[in-house]
NUDOKE-972583 format. One record per residue: x, y, z of N, C-alpha, C in turn; residue in one letter. Coordinates in steps of 0.2 Angstrom, whole numbers. Example, Ala and Ser with C-alpha at 12.3 -4.5 7.8 and 13.67 -1.06 7.14 Angstrom:
66,-28,39,62,-22,39,66,-16,39,A;
64,-11,35,68,-5,36,64,0,39,S;
//
This chain:
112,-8,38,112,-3,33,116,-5,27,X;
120,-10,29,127,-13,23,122,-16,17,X;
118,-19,20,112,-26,16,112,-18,12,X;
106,-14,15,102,-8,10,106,-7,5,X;
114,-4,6,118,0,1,119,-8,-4,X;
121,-12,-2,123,-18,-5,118,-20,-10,X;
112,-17,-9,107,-20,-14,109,-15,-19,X;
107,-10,-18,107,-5,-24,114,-4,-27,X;
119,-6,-23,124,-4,-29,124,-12,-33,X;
123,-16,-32,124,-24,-36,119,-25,-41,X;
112,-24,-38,106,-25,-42,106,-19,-45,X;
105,-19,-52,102,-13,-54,94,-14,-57,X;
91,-18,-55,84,-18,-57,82,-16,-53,X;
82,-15,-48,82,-16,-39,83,-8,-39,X;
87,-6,-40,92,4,-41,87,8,-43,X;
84,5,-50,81,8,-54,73,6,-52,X;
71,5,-50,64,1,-46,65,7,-40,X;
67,7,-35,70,12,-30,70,20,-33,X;
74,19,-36,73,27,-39,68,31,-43,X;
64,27,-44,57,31,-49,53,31,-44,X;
53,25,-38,49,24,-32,49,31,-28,X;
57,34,-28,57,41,-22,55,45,-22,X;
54,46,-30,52,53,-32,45,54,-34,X;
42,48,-36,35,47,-37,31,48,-31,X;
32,43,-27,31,45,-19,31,50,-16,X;
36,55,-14,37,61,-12,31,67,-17,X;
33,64,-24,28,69,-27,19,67,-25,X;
17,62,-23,10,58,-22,7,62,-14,X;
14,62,-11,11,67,-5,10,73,-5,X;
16,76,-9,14,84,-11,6,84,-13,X;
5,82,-19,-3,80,-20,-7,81,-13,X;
-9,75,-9,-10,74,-4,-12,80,-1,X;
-7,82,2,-7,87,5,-11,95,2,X;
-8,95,-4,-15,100,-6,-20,98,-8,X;
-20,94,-10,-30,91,-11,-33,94,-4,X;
-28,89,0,-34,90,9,-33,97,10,X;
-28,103,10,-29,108,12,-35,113,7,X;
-34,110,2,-40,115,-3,-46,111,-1,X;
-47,104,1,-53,103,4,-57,107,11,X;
-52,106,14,-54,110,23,-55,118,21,X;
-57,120,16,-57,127,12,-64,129,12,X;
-67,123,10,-73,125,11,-79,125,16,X;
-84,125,17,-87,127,21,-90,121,24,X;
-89,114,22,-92,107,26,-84,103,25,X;
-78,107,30,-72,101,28,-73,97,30,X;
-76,93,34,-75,86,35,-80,81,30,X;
-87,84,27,-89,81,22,-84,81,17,X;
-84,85,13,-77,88,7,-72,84,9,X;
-67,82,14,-62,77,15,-65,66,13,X;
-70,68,17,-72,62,18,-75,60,9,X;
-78,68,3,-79,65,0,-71,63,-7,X;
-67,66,-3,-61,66,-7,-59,57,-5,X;
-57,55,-1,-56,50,2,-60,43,-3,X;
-66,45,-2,-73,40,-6,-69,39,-13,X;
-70,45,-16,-69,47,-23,-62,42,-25,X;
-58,40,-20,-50,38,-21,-52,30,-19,X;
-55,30,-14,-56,23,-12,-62,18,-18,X;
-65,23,-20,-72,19,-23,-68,16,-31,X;
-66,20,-34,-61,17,-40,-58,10,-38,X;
-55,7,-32,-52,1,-31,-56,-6,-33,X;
-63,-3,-29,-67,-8,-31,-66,-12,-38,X;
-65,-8,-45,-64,-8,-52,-57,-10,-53,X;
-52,-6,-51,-47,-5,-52,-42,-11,-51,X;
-42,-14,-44,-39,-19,-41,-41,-27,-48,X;
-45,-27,-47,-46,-34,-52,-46,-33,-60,X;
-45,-28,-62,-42,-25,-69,-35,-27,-70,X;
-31,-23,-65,-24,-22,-65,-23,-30,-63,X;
-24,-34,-57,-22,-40,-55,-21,-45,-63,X;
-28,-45,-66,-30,-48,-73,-24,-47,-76,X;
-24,-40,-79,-18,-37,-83,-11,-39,-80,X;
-9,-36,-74,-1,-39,-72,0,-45,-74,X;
-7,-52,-73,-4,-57,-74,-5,-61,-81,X;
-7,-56,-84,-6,-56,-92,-2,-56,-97,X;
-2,-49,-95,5,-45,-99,12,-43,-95,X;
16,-39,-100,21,-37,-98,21,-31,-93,X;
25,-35,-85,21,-30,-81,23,-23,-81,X;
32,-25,-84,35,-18,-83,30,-14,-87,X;
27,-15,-93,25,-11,-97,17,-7,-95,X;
16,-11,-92,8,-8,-89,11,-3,-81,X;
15,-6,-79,19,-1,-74,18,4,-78,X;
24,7,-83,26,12,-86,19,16,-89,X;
15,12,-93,7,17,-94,3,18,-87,X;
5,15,-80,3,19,-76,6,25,-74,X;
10,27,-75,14,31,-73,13,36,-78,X;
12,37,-83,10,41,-89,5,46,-88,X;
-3,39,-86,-7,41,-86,-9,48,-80,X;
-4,43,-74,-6,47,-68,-3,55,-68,X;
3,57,-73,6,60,-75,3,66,-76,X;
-4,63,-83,-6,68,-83,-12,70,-79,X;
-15,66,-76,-21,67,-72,-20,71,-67,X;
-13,71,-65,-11,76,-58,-10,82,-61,X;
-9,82,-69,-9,93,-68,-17,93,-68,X;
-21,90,-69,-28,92,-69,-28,95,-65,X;
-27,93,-56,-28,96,-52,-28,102,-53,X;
-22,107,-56,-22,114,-57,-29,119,-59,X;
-34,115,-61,-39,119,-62,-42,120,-58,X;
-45,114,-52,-48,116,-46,-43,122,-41,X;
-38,125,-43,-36,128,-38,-41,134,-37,X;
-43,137,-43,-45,144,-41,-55,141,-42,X;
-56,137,-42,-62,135,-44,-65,131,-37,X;
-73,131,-36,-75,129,-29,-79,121,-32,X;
-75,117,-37,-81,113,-39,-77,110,-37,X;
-81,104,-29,-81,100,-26,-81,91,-33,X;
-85,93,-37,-86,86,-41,-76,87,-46,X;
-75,92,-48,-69,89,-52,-64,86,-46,X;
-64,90,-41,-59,88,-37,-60,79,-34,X;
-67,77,-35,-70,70,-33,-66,67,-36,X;
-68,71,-44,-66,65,-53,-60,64,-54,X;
-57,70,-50,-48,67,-53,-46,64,-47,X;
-47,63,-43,-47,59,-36,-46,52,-38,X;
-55,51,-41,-55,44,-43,-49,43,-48,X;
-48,45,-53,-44,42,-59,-38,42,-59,X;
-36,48,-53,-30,47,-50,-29,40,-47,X;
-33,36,-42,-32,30,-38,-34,24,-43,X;
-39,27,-46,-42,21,-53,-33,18,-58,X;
-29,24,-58,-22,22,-60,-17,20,-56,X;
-16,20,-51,-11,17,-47,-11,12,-46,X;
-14,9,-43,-14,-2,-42,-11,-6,-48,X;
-11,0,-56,-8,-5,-59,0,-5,-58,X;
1,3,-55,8,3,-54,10,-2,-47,X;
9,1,-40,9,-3,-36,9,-9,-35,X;
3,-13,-38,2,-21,-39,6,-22,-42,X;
11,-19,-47,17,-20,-52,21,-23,-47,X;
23,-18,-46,29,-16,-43,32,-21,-37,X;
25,-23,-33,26,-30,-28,27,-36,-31,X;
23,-36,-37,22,-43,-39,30,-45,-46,X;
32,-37,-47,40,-42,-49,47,-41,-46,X;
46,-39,-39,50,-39,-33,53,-45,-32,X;
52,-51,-34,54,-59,-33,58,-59,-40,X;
57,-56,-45,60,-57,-51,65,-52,-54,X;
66,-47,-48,72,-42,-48,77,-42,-42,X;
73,-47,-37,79,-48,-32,80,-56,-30,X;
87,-57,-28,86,-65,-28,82,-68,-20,X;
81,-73,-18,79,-76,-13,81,-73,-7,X;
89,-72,-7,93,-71,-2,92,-62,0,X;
89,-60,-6,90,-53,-6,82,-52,-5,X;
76,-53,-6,72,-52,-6,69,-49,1,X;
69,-52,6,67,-47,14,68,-42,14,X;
76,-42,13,80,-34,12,76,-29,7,X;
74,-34,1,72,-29,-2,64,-26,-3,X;
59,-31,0,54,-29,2,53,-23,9,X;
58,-25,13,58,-20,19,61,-11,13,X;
65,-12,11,67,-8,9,61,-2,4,X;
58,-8,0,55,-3,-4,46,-3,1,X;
48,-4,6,39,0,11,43,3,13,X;
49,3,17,54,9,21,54,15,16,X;
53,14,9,55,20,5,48,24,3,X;
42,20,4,36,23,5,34,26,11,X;
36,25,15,34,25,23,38,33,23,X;
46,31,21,48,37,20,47,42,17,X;
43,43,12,39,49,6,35,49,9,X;
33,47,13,27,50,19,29,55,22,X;
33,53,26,37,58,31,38,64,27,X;
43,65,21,46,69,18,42,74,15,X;
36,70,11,31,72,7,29,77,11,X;
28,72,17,20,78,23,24,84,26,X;
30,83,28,35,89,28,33,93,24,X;
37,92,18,38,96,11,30,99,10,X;
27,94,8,22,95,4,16,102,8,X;
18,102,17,14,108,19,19,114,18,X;
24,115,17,29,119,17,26,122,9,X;
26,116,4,26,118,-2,19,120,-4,X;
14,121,1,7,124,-2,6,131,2,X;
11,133,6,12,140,8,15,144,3,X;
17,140,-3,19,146,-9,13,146,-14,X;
8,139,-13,5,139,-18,4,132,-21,X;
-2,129,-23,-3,126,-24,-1,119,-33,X;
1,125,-35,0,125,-41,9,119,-44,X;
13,121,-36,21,117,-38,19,111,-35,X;
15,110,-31,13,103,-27,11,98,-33,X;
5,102,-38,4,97,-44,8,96,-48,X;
13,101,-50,17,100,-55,22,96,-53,X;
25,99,-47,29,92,-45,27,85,-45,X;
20,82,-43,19,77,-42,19,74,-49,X;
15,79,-55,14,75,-62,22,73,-66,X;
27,79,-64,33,76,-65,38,70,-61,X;
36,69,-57,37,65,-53,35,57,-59,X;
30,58,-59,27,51,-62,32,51,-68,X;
34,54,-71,36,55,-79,43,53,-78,X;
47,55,-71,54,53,-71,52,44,-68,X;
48,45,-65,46,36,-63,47,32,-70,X;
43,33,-72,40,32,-81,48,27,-82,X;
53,34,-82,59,33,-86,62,28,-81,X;
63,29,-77,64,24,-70,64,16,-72,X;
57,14,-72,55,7,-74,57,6,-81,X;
56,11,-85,59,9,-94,65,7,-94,X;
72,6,-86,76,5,-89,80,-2,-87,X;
72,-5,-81,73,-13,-81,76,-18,-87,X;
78,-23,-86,81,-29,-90,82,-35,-88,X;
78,-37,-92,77,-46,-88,74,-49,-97,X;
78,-55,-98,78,-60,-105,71,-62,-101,X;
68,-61,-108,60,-62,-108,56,-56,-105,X;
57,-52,-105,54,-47,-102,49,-49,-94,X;
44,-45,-92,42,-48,-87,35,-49,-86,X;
33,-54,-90,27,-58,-90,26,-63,-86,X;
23,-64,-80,23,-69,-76,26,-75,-77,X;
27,-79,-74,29,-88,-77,21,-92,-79,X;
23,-95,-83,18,-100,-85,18,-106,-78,X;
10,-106,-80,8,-114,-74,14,-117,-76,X;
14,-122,-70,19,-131,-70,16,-134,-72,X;
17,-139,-73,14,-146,-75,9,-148,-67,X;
14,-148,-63,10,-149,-57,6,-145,-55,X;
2,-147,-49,-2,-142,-44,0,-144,-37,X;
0,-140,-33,3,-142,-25,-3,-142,-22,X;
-5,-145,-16,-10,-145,-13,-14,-138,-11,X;
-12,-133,-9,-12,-126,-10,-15,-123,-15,X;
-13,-125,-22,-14,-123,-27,-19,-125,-29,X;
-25,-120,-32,-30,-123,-38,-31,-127,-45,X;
-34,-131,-45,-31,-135,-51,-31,-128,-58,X;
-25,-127,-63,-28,-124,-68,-31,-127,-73,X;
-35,-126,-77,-39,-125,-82,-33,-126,-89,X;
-37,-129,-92,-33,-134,-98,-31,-125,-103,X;
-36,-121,-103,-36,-116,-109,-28,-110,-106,X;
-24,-109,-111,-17,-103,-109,-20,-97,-107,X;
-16,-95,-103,-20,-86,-99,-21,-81,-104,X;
-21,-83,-109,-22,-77,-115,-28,-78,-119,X;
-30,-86,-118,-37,-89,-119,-43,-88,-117,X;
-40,-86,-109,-45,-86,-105,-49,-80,-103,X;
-54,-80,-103,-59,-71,-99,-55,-70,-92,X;
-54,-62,-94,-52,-57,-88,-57,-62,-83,X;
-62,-61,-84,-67,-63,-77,-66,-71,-73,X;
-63,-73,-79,-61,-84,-76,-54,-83,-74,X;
-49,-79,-76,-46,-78,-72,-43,-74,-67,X;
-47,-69,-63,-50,-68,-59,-51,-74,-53,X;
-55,-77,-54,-60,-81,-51,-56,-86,-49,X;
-52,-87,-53,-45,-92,-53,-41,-89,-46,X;
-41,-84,-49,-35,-78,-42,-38,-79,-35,X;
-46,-78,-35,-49,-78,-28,-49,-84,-26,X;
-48,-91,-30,-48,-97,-27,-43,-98,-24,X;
-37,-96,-28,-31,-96,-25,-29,-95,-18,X;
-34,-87,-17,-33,-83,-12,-34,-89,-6,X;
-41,-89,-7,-46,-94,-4,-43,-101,0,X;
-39,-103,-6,-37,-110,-3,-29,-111,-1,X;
-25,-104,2,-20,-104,4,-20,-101,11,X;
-22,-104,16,-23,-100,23,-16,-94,24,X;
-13,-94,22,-7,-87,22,-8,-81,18,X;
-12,-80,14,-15,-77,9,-21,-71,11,X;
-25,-79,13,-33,-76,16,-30,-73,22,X;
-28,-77,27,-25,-73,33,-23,-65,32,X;
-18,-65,29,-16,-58,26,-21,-53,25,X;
-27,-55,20,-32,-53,16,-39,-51,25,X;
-35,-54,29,-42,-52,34,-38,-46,38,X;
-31,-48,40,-26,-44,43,-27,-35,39,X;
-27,-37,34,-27,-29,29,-35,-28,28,X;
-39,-32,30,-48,-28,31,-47,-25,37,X;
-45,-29,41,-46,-28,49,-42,-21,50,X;
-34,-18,48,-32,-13,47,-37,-6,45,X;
-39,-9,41,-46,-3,35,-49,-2,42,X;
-52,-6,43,-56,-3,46,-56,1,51,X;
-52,4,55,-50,8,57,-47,15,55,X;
-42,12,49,-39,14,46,-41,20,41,X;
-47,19,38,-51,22,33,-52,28,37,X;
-56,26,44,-57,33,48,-50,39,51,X;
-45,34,50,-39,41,51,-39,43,46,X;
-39,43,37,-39,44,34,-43,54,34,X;
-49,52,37,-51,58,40,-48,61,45,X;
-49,58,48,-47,63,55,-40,65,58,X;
-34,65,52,-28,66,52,-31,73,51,X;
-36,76,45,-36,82,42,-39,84,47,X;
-45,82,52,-49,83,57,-46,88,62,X;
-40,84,66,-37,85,71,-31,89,69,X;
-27,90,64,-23,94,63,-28,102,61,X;
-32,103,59,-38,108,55,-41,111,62,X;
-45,107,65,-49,109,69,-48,105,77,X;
-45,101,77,-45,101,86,-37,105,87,X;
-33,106,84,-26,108,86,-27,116,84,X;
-31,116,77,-31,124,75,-24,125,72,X;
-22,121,68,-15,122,65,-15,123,58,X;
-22,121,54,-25,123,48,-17,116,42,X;
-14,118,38,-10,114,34,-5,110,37,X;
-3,115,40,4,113,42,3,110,50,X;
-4,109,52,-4,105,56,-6,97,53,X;
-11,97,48,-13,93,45,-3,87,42,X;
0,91,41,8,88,38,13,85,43,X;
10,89,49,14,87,53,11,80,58,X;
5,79,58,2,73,60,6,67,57,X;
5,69,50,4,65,46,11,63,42,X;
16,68,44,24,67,48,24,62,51,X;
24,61,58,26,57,62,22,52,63,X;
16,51,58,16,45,58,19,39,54,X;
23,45,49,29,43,45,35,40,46,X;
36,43,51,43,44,55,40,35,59,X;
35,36,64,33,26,66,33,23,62,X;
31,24,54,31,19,50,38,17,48,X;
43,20,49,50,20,48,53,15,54,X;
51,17,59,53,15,67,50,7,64,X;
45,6,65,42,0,64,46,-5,59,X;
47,-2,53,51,-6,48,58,-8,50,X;
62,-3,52,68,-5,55,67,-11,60,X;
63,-10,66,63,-16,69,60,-24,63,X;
55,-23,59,52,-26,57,60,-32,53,X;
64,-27,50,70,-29,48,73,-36,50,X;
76,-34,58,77,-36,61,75,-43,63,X;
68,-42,65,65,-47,67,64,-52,61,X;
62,-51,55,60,-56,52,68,-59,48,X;
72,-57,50,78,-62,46,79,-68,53,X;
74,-67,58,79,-73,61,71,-76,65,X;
64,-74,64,58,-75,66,56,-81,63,X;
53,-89,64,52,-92,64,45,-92,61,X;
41,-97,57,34,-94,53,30,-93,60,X;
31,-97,65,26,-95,71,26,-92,75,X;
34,-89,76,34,-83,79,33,-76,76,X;
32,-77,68,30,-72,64,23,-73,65,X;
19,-77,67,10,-76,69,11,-73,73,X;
13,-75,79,14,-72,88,16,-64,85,X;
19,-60,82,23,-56,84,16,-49,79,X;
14,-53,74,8,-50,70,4,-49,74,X;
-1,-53,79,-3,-53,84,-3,-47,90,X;
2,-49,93,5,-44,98,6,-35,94,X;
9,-35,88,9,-27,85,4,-24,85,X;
-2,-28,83,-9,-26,79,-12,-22,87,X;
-12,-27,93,-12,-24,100,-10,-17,101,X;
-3,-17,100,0,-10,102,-3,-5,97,X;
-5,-7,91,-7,-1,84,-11,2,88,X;
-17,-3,90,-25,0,90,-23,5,96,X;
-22,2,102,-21,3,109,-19,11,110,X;
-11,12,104,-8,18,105,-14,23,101,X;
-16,22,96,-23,25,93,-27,26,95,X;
-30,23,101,-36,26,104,-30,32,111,X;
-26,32,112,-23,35,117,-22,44,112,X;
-20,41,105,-18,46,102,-24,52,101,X;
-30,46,100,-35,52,99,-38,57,104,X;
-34,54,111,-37,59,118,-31,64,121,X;
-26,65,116,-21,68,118,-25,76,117,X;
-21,81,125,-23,88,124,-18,90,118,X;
-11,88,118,-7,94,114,-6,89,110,X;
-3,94,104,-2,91,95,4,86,98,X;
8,87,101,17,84,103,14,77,107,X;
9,76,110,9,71,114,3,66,109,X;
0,69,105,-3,66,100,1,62,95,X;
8,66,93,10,65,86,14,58,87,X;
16,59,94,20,51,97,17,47,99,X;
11,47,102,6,38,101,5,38,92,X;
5,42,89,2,41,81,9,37,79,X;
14,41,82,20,35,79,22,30,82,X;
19,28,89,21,21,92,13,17,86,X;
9,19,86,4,16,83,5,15,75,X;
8,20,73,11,16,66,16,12,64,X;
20,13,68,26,10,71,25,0,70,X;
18,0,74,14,-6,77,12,-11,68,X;
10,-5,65,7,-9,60,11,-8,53,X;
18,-4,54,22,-7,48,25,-12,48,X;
29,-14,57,29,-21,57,27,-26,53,X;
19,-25,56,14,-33,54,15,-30,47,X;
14,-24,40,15,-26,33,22,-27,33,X;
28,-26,36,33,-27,31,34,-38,32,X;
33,-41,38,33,-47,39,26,-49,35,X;
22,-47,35,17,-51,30,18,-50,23,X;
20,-45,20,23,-47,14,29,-49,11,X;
33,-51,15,40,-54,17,37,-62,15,X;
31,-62,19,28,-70,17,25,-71,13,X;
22,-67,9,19,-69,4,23,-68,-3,X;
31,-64,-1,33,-64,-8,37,-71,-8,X;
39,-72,-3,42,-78,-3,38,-87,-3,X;
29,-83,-4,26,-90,-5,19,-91,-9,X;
20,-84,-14,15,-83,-18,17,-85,-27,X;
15,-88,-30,17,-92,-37,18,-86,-40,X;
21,-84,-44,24,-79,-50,17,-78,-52,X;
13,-84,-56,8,-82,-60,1,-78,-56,X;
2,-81,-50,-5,-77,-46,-3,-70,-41,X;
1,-70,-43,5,-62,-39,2,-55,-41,X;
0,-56,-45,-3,-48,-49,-11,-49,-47,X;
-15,-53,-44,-21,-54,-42,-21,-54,-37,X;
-15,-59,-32,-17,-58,-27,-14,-51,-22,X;
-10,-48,-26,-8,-41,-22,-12,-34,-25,X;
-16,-36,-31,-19,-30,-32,-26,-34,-28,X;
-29,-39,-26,-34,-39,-23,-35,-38,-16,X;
-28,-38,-13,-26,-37,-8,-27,-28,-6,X;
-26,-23,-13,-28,-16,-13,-34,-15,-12,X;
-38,-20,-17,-45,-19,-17,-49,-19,-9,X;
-46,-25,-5,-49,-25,1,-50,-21,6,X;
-43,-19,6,-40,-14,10,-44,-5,9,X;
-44,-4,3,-48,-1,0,-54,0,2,X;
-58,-4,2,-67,-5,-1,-68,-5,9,X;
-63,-7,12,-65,-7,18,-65,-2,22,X;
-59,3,18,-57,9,19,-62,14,19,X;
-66,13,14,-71,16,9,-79,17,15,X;
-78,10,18,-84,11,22,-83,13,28,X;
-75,14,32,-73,15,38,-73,23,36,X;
-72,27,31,-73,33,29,-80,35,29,X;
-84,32,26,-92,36,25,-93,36,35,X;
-93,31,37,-93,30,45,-92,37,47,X;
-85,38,47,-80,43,50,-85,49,47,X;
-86,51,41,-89,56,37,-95,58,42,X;
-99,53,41,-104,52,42,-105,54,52,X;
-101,52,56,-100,51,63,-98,59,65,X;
-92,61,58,-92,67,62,-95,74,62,X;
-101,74,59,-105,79,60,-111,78,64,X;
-110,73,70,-111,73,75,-107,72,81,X;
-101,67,79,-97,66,87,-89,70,86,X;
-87,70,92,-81,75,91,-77,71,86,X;
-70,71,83,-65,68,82,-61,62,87,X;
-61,66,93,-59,61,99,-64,57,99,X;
-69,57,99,-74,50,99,-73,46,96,X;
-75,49,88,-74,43,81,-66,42,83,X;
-60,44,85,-54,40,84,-53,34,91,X;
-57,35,96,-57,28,101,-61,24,98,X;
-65,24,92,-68,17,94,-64,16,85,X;
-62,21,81,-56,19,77,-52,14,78,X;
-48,14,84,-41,13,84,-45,5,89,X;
-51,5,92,-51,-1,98,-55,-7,93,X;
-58,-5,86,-59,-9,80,-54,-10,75,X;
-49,-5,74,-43,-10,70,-38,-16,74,X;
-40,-14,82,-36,-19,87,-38,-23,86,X;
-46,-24,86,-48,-31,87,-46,-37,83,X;
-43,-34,76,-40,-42,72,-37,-44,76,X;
-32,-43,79,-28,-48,84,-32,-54,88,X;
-37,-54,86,-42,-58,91,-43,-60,86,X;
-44,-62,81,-46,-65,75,-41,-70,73,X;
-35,-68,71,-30,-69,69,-26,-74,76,X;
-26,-72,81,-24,-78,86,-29,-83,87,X;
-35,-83,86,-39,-88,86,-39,-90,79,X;
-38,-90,74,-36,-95,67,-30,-96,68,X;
-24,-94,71,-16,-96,74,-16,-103,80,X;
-21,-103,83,-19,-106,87,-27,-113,86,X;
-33,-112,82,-36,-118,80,-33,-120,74,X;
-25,-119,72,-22,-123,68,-27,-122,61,X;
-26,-114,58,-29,-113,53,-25,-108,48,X;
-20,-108,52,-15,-104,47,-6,-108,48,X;
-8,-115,42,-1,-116,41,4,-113,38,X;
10,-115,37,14,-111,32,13,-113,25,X;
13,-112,20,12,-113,13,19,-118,11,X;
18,-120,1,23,-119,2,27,-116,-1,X;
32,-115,-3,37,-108,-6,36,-110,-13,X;
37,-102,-16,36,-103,-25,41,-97,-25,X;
46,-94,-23,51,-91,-24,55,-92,-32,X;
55,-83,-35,57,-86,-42,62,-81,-42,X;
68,-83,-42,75,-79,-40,75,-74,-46,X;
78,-69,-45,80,-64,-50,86,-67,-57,X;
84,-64,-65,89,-66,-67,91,-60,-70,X;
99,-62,-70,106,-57,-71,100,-57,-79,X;
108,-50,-82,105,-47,-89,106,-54,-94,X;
104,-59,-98,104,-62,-102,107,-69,-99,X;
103,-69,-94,104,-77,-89,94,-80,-91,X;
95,-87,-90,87,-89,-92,86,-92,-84,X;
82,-91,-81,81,-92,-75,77,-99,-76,X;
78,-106,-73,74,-111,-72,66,-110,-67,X;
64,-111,-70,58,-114,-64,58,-117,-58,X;
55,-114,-52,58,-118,-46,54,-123,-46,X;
57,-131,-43,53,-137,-43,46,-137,-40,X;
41,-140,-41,34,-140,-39,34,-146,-32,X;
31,-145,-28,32,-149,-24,25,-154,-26,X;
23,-160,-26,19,-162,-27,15,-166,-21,X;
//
């Protein structure tokens, strides 16, 4: 706990990054939580959820390679802060669906809702190397998914408590939320603002050769195309990139059937739906704290073995959770099984912050949303689709025994010697009015 408090009282880019993150977050669940209960309202809830879900997922497609292009174009603080704007006001919309049964607006702001965030979030990871130093960055990547994982918790608490009074504070709070964010990230400080680094002279073996034309020369679409190579030809990257399909895939269908199982197999209607979705809060916390731990003294190999071995425990506890009789013995496999998979994101992106180049970072984390997404999208329509014919407990056993199966994946490209360690492109944080050097290129 000493590390956590030590960051935020010495960093203040770091403070300030954290504190727009808590309240935006907290407000993104209240959201959450009334959408799906205004969804289960109406007369086909598992359709209506399933098409809220699409409507949030189908935008990534667009959105991911948009935002990637842009972060690593411009300045990223500043496309952060016009996400935060936008999202602002697209969350009072909400307030017209409350008294209205029109399934399509609730779709529209869904989508445009999610259409805006990846510029934030993709922000957000990709100038975490440039607000914390080398020494600091574990710490602070654990920190800021502990602090998401945690507005889960909080949120789904809150947020079912706060649609027993009505609907209309959950929007309000969320659009204000964005606007105190806004102000949050407006008061980062870094000489030169935060524009990615320029290419090196060099290129690492890892690396794709760049192209003679300046990133400002080139089409969104060639650089792009540049990012997927990148992806492509750093076996730690792609890895990652199959590790977060392999999650979706199962994962898209909890998406549904959190609202499923709280609504209709427990019969708990909102507050059953907050409380699921609680404690798998609370595992994704459990899971960090361990992950903490582990990866300040985990070897790059025993970080393979240990992704591995989690992804097992996620799926495993998952299919157990979906055949629980009572809500209480449900809510605890849903937290050993989240538990399982904060682990593996907080070590995988502990690796990739510390071995993704400054300039491909906004690509390759917003295409990493795109993945995750679009996979999401279709392990939804499935679920959708599955459950107006199979129970909930059907569709979540073959949920949770298809996100297990990456682990087979992932130890057969671990051990045919197909995921070496990269090499590091660590770009230290710089104080207020210090000019940070380039770190050396290895050749």
């Amino acid at each position: 706990m000493s590390a956590f408090t030590s960051l935020l009282r010495n960093n203040r880019n770091y403070r300030a990054t954290w504190a727009g993150q808590c309240v935006s977050e907290i407000g993104d669940h209240f959201n959450n939580i009334a959408v799906l209960s205004l969804a289960m309202e109406h007369s086909q809830p598992g359709l209506v959820v399933t098409g809220v879900f699409l409507a949030r997922a189908v935008p990534m497609l667009a959105a991911g390679p948009i935002a990637g292009v842009l972060l690593d174009r411009l300045d990223r603080k500043r496309v952060m802060i016009a996400s935060d704007l936008a999202r602002a006001v697209i969350a009072l919309g909400f307030i017209l669906c409350i008294h209205r049964q029109d399934t399509g607006l609730l779709y529209g702001l869904s989508a445009l809702l999610m259409f805006a965030s990846p510029f934030f979030t993709s922000g957000r990871s990709s100038i975490l190397p440039n607000i914390a130093t080398p020494a600091e960055l574990h710490t602070a990547n654990t920190m800021t998914q502990t602090t998401s994982w945690a507005a889960i918790t909080i949120g789904a608490f809150l947020g079912a408590v706060g649609t027993t009074g009505g609907y209309e504070f959950a929007f309000l709070f969320n659009a204000l939320s964005f606007v105190i964010s806004a102000f949050c990230i407006s008061r980062l400080k870094r000489e030169g603002g935060f524009r990615p680094a320029k290419p090196n002279a060099g290129v690492t073996s890892e690396t794709p050769a760049v192209t003679s034309e300046t990133p400002a020369k080139e089409s969104g679409l060639t650089q792009y195309r540049e990012g997927l190579r990148y992806m492509r030809a750093t076996p730690l990257v792609a890895g990652v990139a199959l590790l977060s399909a392999g999650w979706a895939s199962g994962g898209g269908a909890a998406q549904i059937l959190f609202s499923l199982f709280g609504e209709k197999v427990f019969n708990r209607g909102a507050w059953g739906i907050g409380f699921i979705w609680g404690w798998a809060g609370i595992g994704l916390l459990l899971g960090a704290s361990i992950a903490y731990r582990l990866g300040k003294r985990l070897s790059f190999g025993g970080y393979k073995r240990t992704v591995a071995i989690v992804y097992l425990i996620h799926g495993g506890a998952y299919v157990v959770f979906s055949q629980m009789p009572r809500l209480w013995q449900a809510c605890f496999f849903i937290m050993i099984s989240r538990a399982g998979i904060s682990i593996s994101s907080v070590l995988n992106y502990s690796q990739l912050l510390h071995h993704v180049e400054d300039r491909y970072r906004g690509r390759v984390f917003a295409t990493l949303e795109s993945i995750t997404w679009s996979v999401m999208m279709l392990s939804m329509m499935a679920a959708g689709a599955a459950s107006t014919v199979y129970s909930p407990r059907t569709i979540g056993a073959w949920a949770g025994t298809i996100s297990a199966s990456t682990a087979i994946f992932w130890l057969w490209a671990n051990w045919s010697g197909r995921l070496p360690e990269p090499v590091r492109h660590p770009v230290a944080a710089m104080a207020e009015g210090e000019v940070q050097a380039e770190p050396p290129v290895t050749s």
